[in-house]
C-alpha positions as CSV (number, residue, x, y, z in Angstrom):
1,X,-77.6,-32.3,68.5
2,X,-74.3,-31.5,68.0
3,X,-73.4,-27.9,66.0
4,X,-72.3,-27.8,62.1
5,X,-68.7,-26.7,63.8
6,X,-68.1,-29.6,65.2
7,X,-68.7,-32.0,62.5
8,X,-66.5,-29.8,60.4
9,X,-63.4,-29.5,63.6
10,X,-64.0,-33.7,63.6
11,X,-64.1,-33.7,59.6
12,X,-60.5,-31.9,59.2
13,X,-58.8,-33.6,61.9
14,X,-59.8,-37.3,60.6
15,X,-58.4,-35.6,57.1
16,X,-55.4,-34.6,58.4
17,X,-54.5,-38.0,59.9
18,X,-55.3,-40.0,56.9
19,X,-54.2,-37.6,54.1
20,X,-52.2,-39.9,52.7
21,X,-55.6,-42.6,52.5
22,X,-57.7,-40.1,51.4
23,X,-55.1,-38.8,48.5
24,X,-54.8,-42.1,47.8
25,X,-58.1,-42.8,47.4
26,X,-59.0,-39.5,45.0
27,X,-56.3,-40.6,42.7
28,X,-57.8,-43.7,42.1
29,X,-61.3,-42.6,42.1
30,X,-59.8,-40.1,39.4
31,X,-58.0,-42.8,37.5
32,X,-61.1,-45.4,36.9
33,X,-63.5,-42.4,36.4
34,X,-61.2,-41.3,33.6
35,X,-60.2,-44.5,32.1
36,X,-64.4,-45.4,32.1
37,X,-64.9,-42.4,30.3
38,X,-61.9,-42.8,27.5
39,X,-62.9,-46.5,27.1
40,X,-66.8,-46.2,26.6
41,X,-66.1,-42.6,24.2
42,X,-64.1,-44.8,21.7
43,X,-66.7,-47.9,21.3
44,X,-68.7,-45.9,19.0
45,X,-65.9,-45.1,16.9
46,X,-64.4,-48.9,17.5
47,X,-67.8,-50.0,15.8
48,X,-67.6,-48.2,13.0
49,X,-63.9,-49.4,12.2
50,X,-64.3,-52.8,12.7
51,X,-66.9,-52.1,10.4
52,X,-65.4,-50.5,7.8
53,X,-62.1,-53.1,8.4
54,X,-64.5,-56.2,7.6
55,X,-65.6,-54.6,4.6
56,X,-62.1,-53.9,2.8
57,X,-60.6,-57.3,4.2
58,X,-64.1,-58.7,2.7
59,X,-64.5,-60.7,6.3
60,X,-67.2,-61.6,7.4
61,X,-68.6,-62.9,11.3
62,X,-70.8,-65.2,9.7
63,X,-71.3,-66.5,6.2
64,X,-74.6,-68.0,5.5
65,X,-74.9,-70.0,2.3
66,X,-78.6,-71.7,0.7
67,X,-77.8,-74.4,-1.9
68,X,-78.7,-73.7,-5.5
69,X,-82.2,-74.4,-6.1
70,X,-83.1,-74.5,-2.1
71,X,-85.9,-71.8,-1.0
72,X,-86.4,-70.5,2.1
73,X,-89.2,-67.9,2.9
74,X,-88.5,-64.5,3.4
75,X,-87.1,-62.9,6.1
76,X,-86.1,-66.3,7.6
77,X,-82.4,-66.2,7.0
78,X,-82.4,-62.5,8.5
79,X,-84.4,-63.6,11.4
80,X,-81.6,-66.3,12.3
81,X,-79.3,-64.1,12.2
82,X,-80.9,-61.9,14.5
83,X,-81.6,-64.1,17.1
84,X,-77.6,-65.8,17.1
């Protein structure tokens, strides 16, 4: 079994040839590691204005109209809704 020196000599060396690769790779590592954590840290945020947005612009996803005099039984129009 070879000594915890020599993996470390081998380690270095194969750094120092392929510095370059390995900076390369970090940076981009790096880059999508940050840009995960700024996208997912705004979607809660993003909710809540798109939100707030389709409330002053009174917009609406979906609009669900029940001609006059029409019944439907409660909870069913909320239960549609859930399952679209």
């Amino acid at each position: 079994m070879a000594s915890t020196g020599l993996w470390w000599r081998w380690s270095l060396r194969e750094l120092r040839q392929r510095l370059l690769l390995v900076v390369a790779i970090a940076v981009m590592i790096g880059l999508g590691t940050g840009l995960y954590a700024g996208l997912t840290s705004s979607s809660h945020w993003r909710r809540q204005s798109y939100d707030a947005s389709y409330a002053r612009l009174n917009v609406h996803d979906l609009r669900v109209a029940v001609g006059a005099g029409a019944t439907v039984a409660q909870g069913r129009l909320a239960a549609v809704v859930r399952s679209l």
